[in-house]
VEXDREN-2710 file (C-alpha; in Angstrom, 1 decimal):
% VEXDREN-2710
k/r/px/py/pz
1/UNK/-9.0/40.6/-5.3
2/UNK/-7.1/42.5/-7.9
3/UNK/-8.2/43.6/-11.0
4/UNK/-7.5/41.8/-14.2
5/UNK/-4.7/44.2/-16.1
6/UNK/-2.7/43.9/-12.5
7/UNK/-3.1/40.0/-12.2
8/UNK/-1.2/39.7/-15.8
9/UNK/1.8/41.7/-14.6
10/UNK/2.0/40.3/-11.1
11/UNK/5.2/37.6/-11.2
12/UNK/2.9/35.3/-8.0
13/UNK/0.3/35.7/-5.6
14/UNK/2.1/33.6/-2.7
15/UNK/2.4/35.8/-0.3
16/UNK/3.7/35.3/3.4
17/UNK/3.0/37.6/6.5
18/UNK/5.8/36.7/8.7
19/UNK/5.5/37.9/12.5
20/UNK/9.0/38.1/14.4
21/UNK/8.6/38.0/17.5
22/UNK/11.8/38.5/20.3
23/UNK/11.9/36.8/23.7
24/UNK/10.8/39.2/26.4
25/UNK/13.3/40.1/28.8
26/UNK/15.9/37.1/30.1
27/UNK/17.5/37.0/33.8
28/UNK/20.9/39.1/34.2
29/UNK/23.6/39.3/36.6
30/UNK/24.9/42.7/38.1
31/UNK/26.9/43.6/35.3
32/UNK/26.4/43.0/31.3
33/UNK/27.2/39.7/30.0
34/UNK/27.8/38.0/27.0
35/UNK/25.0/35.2/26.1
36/UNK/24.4/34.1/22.6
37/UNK/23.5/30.8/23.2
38/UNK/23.8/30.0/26.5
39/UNK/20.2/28.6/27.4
40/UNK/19.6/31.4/30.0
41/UNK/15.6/31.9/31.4
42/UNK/13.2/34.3/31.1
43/UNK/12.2/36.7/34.1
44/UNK/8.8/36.7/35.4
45/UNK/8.4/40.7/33.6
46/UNK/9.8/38.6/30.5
47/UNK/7.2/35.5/31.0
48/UNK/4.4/38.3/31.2
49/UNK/5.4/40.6/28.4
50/UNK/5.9/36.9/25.8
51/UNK/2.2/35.9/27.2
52/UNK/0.8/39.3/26.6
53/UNK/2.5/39.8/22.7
54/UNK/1.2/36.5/21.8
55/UNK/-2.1/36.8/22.9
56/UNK/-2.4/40.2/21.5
57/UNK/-1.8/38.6/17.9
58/UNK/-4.4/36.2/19.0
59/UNK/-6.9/38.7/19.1
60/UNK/-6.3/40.3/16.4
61/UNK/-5.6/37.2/14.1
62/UNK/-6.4/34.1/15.5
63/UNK/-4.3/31.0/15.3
64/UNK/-1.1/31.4/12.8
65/UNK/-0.3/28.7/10.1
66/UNK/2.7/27.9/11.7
67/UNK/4.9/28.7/13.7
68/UNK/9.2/28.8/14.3
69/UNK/11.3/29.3/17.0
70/UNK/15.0/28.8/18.0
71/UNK/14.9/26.3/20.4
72/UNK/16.6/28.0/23.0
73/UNK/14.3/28.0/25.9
74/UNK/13.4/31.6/25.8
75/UNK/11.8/31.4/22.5
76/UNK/10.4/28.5/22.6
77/UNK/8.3/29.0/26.0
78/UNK/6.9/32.1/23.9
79/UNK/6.3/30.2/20.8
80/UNK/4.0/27.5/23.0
81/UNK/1.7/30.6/23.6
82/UNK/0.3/31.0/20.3
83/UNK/-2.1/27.4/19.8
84/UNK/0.1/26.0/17.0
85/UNK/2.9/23.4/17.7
86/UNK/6.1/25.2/17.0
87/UNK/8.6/24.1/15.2
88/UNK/11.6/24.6/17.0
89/UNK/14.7/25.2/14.5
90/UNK/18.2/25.4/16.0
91/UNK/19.2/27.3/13.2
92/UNK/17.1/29.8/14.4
93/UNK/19.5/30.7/17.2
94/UNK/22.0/33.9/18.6
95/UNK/25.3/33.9/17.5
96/UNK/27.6/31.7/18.7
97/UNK/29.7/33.3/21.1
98/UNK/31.7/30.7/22.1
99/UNK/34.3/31.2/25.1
100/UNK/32.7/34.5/25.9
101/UNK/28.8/33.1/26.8
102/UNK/28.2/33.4/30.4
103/UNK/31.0/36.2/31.6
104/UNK/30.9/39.5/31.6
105/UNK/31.6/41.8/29.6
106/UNK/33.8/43.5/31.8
107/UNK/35.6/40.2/33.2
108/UNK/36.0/39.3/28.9
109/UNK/37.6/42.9/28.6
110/UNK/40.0/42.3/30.9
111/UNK/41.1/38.6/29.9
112/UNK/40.7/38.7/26.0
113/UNK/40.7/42.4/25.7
114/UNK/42.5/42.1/22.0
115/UNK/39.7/39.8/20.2
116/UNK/36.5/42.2/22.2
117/UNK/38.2/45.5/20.3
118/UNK/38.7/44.0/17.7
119/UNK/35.2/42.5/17.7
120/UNK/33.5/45.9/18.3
121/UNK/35.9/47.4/15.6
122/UNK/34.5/44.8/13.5
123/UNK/30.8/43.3/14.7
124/UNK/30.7/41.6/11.3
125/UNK/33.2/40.1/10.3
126/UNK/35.6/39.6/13.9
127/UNK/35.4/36.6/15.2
128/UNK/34.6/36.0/19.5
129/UNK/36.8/33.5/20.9
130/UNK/36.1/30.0/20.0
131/UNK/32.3/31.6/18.4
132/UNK/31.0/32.3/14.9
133/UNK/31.6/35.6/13.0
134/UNK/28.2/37.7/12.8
135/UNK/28.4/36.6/9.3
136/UNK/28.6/33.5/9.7
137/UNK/25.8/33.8/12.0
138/UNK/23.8/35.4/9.4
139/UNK/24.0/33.2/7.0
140/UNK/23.0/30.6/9.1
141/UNK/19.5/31.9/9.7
142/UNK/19.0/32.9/6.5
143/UNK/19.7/29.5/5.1
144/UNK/17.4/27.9/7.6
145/UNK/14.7/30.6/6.5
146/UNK/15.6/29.4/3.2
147/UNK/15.3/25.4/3.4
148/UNK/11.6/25.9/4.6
149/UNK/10.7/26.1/0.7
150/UNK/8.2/29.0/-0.1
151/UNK/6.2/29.9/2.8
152/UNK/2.6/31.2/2.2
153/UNK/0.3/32.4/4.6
154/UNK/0.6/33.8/8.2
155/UNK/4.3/32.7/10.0
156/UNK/5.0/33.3/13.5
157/UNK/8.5/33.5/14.2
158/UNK/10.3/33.4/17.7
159/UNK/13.4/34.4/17.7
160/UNK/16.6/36.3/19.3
161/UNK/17.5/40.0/17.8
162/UNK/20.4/39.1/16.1
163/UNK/18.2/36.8/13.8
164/UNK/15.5/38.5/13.2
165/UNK/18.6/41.8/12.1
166/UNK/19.7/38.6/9.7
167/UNK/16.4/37.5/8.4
168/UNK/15.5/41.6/7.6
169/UNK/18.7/42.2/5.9
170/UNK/18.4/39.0/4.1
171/UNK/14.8/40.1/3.1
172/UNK/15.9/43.7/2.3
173/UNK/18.6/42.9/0.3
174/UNK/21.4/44.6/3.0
175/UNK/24.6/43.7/3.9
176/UNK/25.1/41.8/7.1
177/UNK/26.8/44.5/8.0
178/UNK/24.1/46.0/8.0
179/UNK/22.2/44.6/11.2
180/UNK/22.7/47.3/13.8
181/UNK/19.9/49.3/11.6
182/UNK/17.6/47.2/13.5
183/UNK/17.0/46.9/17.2
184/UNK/13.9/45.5/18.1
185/UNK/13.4/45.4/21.9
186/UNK/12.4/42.6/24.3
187/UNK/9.0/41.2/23.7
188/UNK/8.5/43.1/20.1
189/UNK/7.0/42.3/17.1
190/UNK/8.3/42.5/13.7
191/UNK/6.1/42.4/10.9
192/UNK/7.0/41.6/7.2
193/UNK/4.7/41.0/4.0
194/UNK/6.9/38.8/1.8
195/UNK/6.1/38.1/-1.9
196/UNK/7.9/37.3/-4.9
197/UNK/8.4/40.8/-5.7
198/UNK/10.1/41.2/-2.8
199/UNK/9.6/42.7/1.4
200/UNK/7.7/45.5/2.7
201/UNK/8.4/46.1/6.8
202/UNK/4.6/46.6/8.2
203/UNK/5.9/47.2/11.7
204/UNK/9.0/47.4/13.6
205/UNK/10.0/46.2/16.9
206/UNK/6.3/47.5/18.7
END
């Protein structure tokens, strides 16, 4: 509990403890492609690695008080794992990639080769054929974040990397340009302490 001269000058007490969690590793062809939405599965290193990240939190903190997911099916087979029905929250999704989901980078290099430089020129603010700009994107999550009202307690959150770089920028107070600061890897956790006085990063992508 804190002391009396620091509970006149705190602004609130809510506080949230928000857990990001990314999928664990999804099935690829040979070469790179482009998914962003595109509903692809988990591998069975990826089904382990989800499994083993949520029951790690488990151990160490018991059911969550909620818990939110994109509904994509990669997240949301890792946010079943942690004994709290999730909430699955389309908003919670990758970016939009439109035309390019599903092929290769390589194959999109060589048929839409203007908009892919221009895109890498410009991860921001270009847009993929027929997608959403990054920005856009952004936004999006944040907003979602944002209509749940003010969160308290602990908050499990499965998600994709692009939205948990969105929701940490939003957070942070950074541009959306920004994101590429952050990489969490496959099957990571991201762990934020939010209050009204704003975020402190507790752990990154481990």
């Amino acid at each position: 509990m804190y002391d009396p001269a620091t509970l006149r000058i705190i602004p609130s007490l809510r506080l949230a403890r928000v857990h990001c969690f990314r999928h664990g590793e999804v099935v690829r062809g040979p070469e790179r492609m482009c998914r962003g939405q595109a509903d692809v599965p988990l591998t069975e290193a990826g089904r382990a690695a989800s499994q083993a990240v949520a029951r790690r939190f488990l151990d160490e903190f018991g059911p969550p008080d909620r818990v939110l997911s994109s509904d994509l099916s990669r997240c949301a087979e890792m946010a079943d794992r942690f004994g709290v029905r999730p909430e699955l929250l389309p908003g919670l999704r990758e970016q939009d990639m439109g035309l390019w989901e599903g092929r290769t980078w390589a194959e999109l290099s060589e048929a839409d080769g203007a908009a892919v430089t221009a895109y890498w020129n410009d991860y921001a603010g270009a847009r993929p054929t027929g997608g959403e700009r990054w920005l856009d994107a952004a936004k999006r999550v944040v907003r979602t974040w944002e209509a749940l009202g003010s969160l308290e307690g602990r908050i499990v959150v499965c998600t994709h990397v692009g939205p948990i770089r969105a929701l940490l920028c939003g957070w942070l107070g950074l541009g959306a340009d920004q994101a590429l600061r952050f990489a969490p890897a496959y099957a990571t956790e991201t762990r934020v302490l939010l209050a009204e006085a704003g975020a402190v990063i507790e752990r990154m992508g481990a």
